[in-house]
N, C-alpha and C positions, 0 to 999 in steps of 0.2 A: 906261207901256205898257198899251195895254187888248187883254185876248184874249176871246176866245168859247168856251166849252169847249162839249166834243164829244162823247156817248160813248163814238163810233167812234174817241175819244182816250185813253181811260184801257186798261191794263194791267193783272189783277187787280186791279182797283177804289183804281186810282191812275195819275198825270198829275202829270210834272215838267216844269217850264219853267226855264232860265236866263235872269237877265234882270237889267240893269244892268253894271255888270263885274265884281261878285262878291257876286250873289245869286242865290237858287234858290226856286221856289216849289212844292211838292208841295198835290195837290188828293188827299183819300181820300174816297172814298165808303164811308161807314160803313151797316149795313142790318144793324141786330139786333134780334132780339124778347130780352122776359126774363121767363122762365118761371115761377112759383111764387105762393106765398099772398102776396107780397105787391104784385103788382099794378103793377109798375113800367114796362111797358109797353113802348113799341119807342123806338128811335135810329133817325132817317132824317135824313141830311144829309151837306153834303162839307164837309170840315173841311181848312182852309185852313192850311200850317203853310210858314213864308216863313223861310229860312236865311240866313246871310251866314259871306262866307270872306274869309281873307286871302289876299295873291297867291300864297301857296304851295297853295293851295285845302285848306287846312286852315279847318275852322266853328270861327268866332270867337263864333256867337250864336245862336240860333234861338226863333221864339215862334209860337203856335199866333194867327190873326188872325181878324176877325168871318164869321160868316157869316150874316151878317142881312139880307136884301137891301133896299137902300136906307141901308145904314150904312157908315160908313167908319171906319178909322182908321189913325192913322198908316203903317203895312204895305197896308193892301190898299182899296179900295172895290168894294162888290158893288154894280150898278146893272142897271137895269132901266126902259125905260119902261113898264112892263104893272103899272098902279097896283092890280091885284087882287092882287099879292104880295109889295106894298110891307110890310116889317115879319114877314115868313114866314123862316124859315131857308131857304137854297141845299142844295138835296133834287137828286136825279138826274133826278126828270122835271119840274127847272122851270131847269135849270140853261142850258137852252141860251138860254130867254128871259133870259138875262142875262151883263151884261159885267163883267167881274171886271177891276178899275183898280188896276195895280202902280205904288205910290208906288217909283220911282227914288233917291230920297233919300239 
């Protein structure tokens, strides 16, 4: 299943999809700085984290997937044809230049 995420889609800085017959994929957009001596800088990115349930819709599993755009793996691919951000993490202002491919599996 491939979707196109939206700003005008998330929710306090998050976005669930159902998808397959019993998975779920949550999008968060993470935006922190970090303050002090030593230097550690900011977190800008949406962190991709893909659930599975059993038919009682009870989670049987869940794992956090890439957000690398132009990577894939088994859970999710982040695609993109805009070769300037091939290999960048999936950030909130590059997010809509790209298609996020839900392995069914």
């Amino acid at each position: 299943m491939d979707i196109r995420l939206l700003q005008s889609d998330f929710v306090d800085d998050r976005f669930s999809i159902a998808y397959s017959a019993n998975k779920r994929a949550t999008f968060i957009n993470v935006q922190e700085s970090f303050q002090g001596n030593n230097d550690l800088g900011v977190v800008d990115r949406i962190n991709i984290m893909v659930e599975a349930f059993d038919t009682d819709g009870v989670k049987t599993g869940g794992s956090f997937s890439t957000s690398i755009i132009g990577v894939g793996d088994s859970l999710v691919g982040v695609l993109s044809d805009d070769v300037n951000i091939l290999g960048t993490t999936l950030t909130w202002d590059n997010m809509e230049q790209c298609v996020i491919r839900l392995y069914e599996q």
